[in-house]
C-alpha positions in Angstrom: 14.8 41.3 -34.5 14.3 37.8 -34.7 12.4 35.7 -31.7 11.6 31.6 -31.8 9.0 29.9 -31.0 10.0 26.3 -30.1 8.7 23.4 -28.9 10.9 22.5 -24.6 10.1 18.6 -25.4 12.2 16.3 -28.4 11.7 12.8 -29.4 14.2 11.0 -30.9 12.3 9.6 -34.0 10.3 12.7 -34.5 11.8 15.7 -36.4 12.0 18.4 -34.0 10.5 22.0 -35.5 10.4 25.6 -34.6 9.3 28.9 -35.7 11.7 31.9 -36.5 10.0 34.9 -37.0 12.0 37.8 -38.5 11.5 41.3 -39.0 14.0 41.3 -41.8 14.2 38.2 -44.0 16.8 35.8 -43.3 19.4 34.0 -45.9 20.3 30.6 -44.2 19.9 29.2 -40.7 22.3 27.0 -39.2 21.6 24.1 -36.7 23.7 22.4 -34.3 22.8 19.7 -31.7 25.3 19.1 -28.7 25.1 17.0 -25.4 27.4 16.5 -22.0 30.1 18.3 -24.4 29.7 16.5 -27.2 29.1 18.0 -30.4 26.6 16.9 -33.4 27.0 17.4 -36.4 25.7 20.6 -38.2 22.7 21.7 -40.3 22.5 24.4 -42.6 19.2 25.4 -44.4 18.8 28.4 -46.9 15.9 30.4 -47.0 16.6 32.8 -50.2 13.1 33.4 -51.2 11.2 34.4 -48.0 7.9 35.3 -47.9 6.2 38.1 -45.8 3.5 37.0 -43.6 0.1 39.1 -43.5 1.6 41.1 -40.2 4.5 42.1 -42.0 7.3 39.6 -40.5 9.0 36.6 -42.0 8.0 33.2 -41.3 10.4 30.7 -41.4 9.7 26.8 -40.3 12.9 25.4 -39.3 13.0 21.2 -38.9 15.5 19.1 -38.1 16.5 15.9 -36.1 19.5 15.5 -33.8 22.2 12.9 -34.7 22.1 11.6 -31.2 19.9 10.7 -28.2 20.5 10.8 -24.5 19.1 9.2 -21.5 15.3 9.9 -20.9 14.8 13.1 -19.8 18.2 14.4 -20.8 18.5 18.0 -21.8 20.9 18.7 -24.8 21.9 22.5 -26.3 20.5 23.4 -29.2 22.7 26.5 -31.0 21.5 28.4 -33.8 23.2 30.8 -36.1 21.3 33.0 -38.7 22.1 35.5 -40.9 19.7 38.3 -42.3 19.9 41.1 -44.3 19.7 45.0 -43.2 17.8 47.1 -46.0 19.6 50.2 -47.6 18.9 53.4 -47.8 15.9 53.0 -49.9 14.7 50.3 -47.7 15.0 47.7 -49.7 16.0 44.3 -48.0 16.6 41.8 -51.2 19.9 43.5 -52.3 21.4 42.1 -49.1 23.9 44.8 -49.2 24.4 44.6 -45.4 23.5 41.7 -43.6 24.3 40.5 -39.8 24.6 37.3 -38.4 23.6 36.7 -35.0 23.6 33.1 -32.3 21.6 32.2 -29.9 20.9 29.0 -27.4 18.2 26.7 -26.7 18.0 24.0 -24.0 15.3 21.7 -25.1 14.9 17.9 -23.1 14.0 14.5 -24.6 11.1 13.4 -23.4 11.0 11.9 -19.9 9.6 8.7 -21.5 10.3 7.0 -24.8 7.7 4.7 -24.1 4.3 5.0 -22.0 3.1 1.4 -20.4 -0.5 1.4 -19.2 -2.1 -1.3 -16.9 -4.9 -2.6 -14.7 -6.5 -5.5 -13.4 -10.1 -6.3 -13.4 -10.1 -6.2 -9.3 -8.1 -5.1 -6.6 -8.6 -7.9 -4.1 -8.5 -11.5 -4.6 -8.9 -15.0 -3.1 -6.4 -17.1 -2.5 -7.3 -19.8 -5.4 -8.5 -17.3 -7.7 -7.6 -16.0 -10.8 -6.0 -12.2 -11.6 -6.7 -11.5 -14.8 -4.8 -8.4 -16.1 -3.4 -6.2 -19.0 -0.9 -3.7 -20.4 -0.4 -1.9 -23.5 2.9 -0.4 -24.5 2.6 3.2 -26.5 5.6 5.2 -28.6 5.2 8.3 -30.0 3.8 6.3 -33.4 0.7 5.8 -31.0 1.1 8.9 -29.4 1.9 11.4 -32.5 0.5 9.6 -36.1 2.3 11.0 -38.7 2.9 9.6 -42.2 6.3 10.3 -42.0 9.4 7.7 -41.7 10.4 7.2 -38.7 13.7 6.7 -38.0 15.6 6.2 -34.0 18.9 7.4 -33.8 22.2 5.2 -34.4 24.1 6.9 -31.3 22.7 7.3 -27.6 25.0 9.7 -25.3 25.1 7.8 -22.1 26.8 10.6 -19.3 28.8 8.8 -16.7 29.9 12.3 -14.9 29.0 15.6 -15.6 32.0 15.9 -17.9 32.6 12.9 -18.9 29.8 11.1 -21.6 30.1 7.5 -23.8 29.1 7.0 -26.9 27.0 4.0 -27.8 26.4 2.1 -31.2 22.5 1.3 -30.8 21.7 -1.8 -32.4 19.8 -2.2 -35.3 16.9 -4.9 -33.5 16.7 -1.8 -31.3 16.3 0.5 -33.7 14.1 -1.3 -35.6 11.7 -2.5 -32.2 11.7 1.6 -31.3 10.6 2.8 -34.9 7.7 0.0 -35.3 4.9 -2.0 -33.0 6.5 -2.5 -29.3 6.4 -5.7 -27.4 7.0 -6.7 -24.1 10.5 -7.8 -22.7 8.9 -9.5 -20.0 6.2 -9.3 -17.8 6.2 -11.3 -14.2 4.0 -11.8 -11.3 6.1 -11.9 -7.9 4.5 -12.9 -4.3 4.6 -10.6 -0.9 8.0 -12.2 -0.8 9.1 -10.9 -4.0 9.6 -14.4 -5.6 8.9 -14.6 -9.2 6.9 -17.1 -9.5 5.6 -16.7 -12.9 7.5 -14.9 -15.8 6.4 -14.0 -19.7 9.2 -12.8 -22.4 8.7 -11.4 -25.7 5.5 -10.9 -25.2 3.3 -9.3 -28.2 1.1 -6.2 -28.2 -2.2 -8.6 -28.5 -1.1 -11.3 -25.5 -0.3 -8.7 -23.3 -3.5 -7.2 -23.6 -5.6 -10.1 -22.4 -3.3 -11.7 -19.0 -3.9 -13.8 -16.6 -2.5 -15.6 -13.6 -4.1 -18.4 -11.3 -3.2 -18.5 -7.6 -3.2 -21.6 -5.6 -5.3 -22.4 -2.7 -2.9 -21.8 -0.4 -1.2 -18.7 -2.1 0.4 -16.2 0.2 -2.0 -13.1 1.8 -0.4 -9.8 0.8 0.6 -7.6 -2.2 1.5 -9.2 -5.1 3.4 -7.2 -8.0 2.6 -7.4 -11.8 5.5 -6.2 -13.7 6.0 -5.2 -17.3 9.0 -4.0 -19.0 10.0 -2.8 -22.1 13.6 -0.9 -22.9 13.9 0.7 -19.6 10.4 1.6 -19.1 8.9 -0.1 -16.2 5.3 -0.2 -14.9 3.8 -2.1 -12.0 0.4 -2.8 -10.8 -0.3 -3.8 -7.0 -3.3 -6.5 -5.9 -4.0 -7.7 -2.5 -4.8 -11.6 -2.0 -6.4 -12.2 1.2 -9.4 -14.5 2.5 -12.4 -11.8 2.8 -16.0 -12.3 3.3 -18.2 -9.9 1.7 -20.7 -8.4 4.1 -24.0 -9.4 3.8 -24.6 -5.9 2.8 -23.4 -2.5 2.3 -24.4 1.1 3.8 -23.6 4.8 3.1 -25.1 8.2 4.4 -25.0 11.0 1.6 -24.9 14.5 3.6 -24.8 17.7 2.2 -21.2 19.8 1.9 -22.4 22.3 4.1 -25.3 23.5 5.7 -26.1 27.1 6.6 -26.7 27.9 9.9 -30.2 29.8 9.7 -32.0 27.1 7.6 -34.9 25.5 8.3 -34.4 21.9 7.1 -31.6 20.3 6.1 -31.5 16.9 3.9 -29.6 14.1 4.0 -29.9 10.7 2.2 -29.2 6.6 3.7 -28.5 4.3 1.1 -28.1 0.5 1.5 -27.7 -3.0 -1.1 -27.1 -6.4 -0.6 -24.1 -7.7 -1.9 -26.1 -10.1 -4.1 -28.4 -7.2 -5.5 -31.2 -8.5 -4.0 -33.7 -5.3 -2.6 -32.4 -4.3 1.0 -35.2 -4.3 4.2 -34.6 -2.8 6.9 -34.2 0.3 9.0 -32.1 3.0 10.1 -31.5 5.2 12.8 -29.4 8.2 13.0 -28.0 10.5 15.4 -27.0 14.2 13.8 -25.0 16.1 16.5 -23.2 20.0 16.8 -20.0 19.2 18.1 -16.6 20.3 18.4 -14.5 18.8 16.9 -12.3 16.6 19.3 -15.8 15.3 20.4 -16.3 13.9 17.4 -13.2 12.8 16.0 -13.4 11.0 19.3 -17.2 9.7 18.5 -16.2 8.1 15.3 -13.0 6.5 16.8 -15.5 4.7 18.9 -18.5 4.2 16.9 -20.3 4.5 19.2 -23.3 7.7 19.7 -23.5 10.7 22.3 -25.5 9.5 25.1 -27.1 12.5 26.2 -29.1 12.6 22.7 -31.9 15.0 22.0 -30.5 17.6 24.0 -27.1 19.1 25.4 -23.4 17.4 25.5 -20.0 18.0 26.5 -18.6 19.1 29.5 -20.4 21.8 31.4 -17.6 23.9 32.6 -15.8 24.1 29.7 -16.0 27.4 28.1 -16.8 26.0 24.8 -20.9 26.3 24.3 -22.1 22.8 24.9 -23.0 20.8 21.5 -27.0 19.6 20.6 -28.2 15.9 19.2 -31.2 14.6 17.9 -32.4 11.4 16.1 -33.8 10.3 13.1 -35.1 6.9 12.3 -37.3 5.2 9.4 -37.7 2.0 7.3 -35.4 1.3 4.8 -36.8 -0.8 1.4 -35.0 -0.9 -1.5 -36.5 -0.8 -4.8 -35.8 -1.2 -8.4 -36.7 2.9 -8.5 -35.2 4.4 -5.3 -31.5 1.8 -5.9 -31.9 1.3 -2.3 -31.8 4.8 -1.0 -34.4 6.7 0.6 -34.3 10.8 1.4 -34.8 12.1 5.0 -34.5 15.2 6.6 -34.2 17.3 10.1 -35.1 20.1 12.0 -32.0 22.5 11.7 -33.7 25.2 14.2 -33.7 22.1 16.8 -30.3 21.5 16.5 -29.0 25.5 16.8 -31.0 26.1 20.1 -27.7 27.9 21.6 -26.8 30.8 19.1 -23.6 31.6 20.4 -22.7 27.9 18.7 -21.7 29.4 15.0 -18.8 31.6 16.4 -16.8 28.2 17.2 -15.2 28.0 14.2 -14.4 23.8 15.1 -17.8 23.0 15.4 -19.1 21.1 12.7 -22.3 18.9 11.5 -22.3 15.6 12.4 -23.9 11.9 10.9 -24.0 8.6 12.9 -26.1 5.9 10.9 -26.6 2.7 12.1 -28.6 0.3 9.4 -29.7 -2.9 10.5 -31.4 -5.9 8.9 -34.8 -6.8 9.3 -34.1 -10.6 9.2 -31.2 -11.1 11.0 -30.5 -7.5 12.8 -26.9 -7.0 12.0 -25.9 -3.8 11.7 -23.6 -1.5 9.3 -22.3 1.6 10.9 -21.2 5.1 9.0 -20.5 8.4 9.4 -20.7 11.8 7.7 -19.6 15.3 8.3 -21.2 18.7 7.0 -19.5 22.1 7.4 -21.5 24.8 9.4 -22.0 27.7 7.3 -22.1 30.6 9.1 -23.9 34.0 8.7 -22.4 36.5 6.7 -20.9 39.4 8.5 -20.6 43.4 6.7 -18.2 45.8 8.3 -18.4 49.2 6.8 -16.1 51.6 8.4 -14.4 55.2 7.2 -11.1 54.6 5.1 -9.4 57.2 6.9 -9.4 58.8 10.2 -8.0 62.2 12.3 -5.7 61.8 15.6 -8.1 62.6 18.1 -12.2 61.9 16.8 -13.9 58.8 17.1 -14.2 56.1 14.1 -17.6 55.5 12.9 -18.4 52.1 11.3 -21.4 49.7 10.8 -21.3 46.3 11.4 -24.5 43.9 9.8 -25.0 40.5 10.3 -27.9 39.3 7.1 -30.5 36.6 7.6 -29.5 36.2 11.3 -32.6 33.7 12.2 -31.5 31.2 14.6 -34.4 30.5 17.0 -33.0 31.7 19.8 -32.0 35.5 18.4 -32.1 38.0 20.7 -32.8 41.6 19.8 -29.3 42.2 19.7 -26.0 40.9 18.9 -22.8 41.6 20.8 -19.5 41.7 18.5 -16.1 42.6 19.1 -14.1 44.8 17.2 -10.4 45.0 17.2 -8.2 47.5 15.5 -4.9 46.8 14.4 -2.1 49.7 13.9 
């Protein structure tokens, strides 16, 4: 019994290595590499001296390097033959008396990239006249796996035109010697919305390419402009818009909790707002939470605009949906070196669930409308938020089995039910399924 553990991923300048572990010890092993039907050439390594390992099997570390190297990503056939020997009647296993010899077939892949190019700018957005300043790094497996060992890229690459058919190509020895040492850049580029190239690097080192940049014109085109970088076939490509924008005066957010369970007393939320130029924000805001379905408010924050009929019921009355609830909450707003511009508030959840049949809706949902204005010059920043409505948790006990004939006896509990509005009881409906 022999089973292998074995690596699915190779790399061409790394030896590739697996495990066979025997229950008898085994006298050679036998490599061979083949791709697209083309065979490499064999490997044969002895292992006369094998050592038991503390659980009683033989360990034996096979390693080895295919002659060839395919496309990214391609999967070769990795066969291997070993031969080990049967003990005798005495049970001894080093006179190798009666020995067997067995195949079998592994499908490992190259790795889907030889080389791994990483890159960012220091913004997403710029001005038309400014200046995108950028960076890539190019990484091999020297980066990726250190080792001390040589490394060394194959001569041949296995290029598969059709299923059947596969060519065979000399790789150069610049190539050779670029893959097994420091990478650098083919090119890199900067192209326009129109995909012009209106800028292009080549040969570019390790250290330039780390520290880019690219000054637009005044009247540079508005769009998405591409930053390319190649090397070998490996291609990566970063993406920044170039538009006239005005920064708002400031900016606004509303933090809300996840969820909020329906019988709570409070619930928090917190309003947050910074000028653009860090200076501490004045002002106020006023917010409007709301229990809604939720086409009433996907429909609210389409518009921006708040429920009118605030601090009590809303939507329509015949509708056999139970009518949502609103209320308001409003303060000052003063940002501060120790609150970073946000300030904590909170609301009345018992006001809000005045109607208990609301929780069954399962649509219904929590709703935020902030509007934060200026003290100074009174604009306004609108945003939204959206809590789930945790429900009460419902217990049905009921008998697992049952006679033709007699009644079911079950219990059904509904926990911490403490809306305001509970009545002494609660109607549920129970349906059984055959």
């Amino acid at each position: 019994m022999v089973t292998f553990t074995d690596p699915r991923t190779l790399h061409p300048d790394l030896p590739y290595r697996f495990q066979l572990r025997s229950v008898y010890p085994l006298l050679y092993v036998t490599v061979r590499y083949s791709a697209y039907r083309i065979q490499g050439f064999a490997k044969e390594i002895s292992y006369l001296d094998s050592q038991k390992s503390a659980d009683g099997e033989y360990v034996n570390e096979v390693q080895c390097s295919p002659q060839f190297v395919t496309e990214e990503g391609g999967a070769i056939k990795l066969t291997v033959y070993y031969l080990y020997c049967l003990p005798d009647e005495k049970g001894n296993d080093r006179a190798c008396n009666n020995t067997r010899r067995i195949t079998q077939h592994m499908y490992p892949s190259f790795a889907r990239k030889f080389v791994v190019i990483l890159g960012e700018s220091n913004k997403p957005v710029y001005k038309p006249g400014g200046n995108i300043r950028f960076r890539f790094i190019a990484l091999n497996t020297r980066q990726l796996y250190p080792s001390t060992e040589r490394r060394e890229w194959p001569e041949v690459l296995l290029v598969m035109r059709t299923y059947n058919d596969a060519r065979v190509v000399r790789v150069t020895e610049e190539e050779r010697r670029r893959r097994e040492g420091s990478l650098g850049f083919d090119v890199i580029y900067v192209e326009d919305p129109s995909g012009n190239r209106v800028k292009e690097w080549r040969n570019v080192s390790q250290t330039m390419a780390f520290n880019m940049s690219f000054p637009l014109l005044p009247d540079a085109s508005e769009g998405v402009w591409r930053l390319v970088a190649r090397v070998f076939s490996s291609i990566q490509t970063l993406q920044v818009r170039v538009e006239n924008y005005v920064l708002p005066r400031f900016l606004a957010t509303i933090q809300v909790p996840k969820e909020v369970e329906i019988d709570a007393e409070r619930a928090y939320f917190k309003v947050c707002a910074k000028y653009t130029n860090r200076n501490p924000f004045q002002g106020r805001y006023d917010v409007q939470i709301c229990v809604a379905f939720g086409t009433e408010l996907r429909q609210r924050q389409n518009l921006g605009t708040p429920f009118k009929n605030d601090g009590g019921t809303m939507g329509e009355t015949n509708s056999s949906r139970p009518p949502g609830q609103c209320l308001s909450v409003a303060g000052s707003l003063f940002g501060t070196a120790d609150n970073g511009g946000c300030v904590s508030a909170s609301f009345s959840m018992k006001s809000l669930m005045q109607h208990v049949e609301m929780w069954v809706e399962e649509e219904y949902k929590l709703d935020f409308l902030v509007k934060i204005s200026e003290t100074d010059t009174g604009s306004t920043v609108t945003q939204f938020g959206l809590a789930e409505i945790r429900p009460p948790k419902l217990d049905v006990e009921i008998d697992s089995t049952y006679r033709p004939g007699l009644p079911i006896y079950g219990n059904v509990r509904l926990p911490q039910m403490n809306t305001p509005a509970r009545p002494d009881s609660v109607r549920a409906n129970l349906t059984l399924f055959k």
